[in-house]
Structure formats: structure tokens, C-alpha cells
C-alpha positions as CSV (number, residue, x, y, z in Angstrom):
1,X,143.1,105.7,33.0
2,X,145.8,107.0,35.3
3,X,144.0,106.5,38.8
4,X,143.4,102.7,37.4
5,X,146.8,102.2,36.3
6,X,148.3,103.8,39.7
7,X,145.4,101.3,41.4
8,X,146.8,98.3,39.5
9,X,151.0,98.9,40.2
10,X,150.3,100.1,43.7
11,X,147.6,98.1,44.8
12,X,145.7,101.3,46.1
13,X,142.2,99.8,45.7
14,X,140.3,103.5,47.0
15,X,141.3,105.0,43.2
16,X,138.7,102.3,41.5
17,X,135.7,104.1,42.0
18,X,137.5,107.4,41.4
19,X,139.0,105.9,38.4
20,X,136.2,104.0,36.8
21,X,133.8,107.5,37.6
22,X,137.0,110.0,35.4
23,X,136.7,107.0,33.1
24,X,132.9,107.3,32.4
25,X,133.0,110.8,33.0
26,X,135.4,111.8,30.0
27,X,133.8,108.8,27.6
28,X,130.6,110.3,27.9
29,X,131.4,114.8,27.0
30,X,133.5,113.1,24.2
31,X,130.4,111.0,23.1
32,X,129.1,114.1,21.9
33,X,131.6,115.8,19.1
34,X,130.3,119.3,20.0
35,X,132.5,118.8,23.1
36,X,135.5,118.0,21.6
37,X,138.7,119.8,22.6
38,X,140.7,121.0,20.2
39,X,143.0,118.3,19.6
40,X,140.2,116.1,18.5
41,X,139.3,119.0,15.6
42,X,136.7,121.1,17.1
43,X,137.1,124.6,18.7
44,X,136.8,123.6,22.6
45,X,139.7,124.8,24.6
46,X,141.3,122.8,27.3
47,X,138.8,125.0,30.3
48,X,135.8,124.5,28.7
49,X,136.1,120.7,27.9
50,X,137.0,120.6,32.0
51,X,134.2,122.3,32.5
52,X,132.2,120.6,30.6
53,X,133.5,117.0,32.2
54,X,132.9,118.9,35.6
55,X,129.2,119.4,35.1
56,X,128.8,115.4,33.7
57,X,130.7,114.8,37.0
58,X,127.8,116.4,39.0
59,X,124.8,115.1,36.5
60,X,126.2,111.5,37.0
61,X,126.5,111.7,40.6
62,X,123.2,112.8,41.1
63,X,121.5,110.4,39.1
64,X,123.4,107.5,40.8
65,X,122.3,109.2,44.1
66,X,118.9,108.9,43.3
67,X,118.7,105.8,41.9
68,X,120.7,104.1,45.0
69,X,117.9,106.4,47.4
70,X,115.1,104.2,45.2
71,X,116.5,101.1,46.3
């Protein structure tokens, strides 16, 4: 939400895709409530919910990368 926001009141339009990709990124490991940190009531700590988003980082790139190669 910050790289949008900082997009928006700065008019810096290279943090969309980097903003909209955190975005997805962090809605999808907390789709799952085994991934929760634990603020949200589970037992993850703040390194392994990073890590976590880091590896759903990678899995999501890849799969755009293959689809966009099918084109």
C-alpha cells in the first residue's frame, strides 16, 4: 500500500507494478491462516512471514513469466 500511496502523492508511476506485485504478494500468504504473523493470532514471527511472502514473490513471478513466454 505504501509504494501505491508514494506513486499517487509523487506521481512516481515505476512503483505501480512494484506496488500492485507487494500488494498481491502479501493478500495472497495471508489467504492462508497458517501464515499468519503473530499479530493476526497465529505463532509466525515477523522473519518467517517475510520469508514466506519472499517465496510467493518468486512462485508469482515465475508463473507470470511463463504464461507471458506462451503468448
Amino acid at each position: 500500500m505504501m509504494l501505491i500511496w508514494i506513486r499517487d502523492n509523487r506521481g512516481d508511476t515505476k512503483l505501480s507494478a512494484s506496488g500492485y506485485l507487494t500488494e498481491m504478494v502479501i493478500d495472497q500468504v495471508l489467504s492462508n491462516p497458517e501464515n499468519w504473523p503473530r499479530d493476526l493470532g497465529r505463532s509466525f514471527y515477523t522473519d518467517e512471514f517475510g520469508h514466506h511472502s519472499c517465496v510467493s514473490v518468486g512462485e508469482f513471478t515465475f508463473v507470470s513469466m511463463v504464461k507471458f513466454q506462451a503468448c
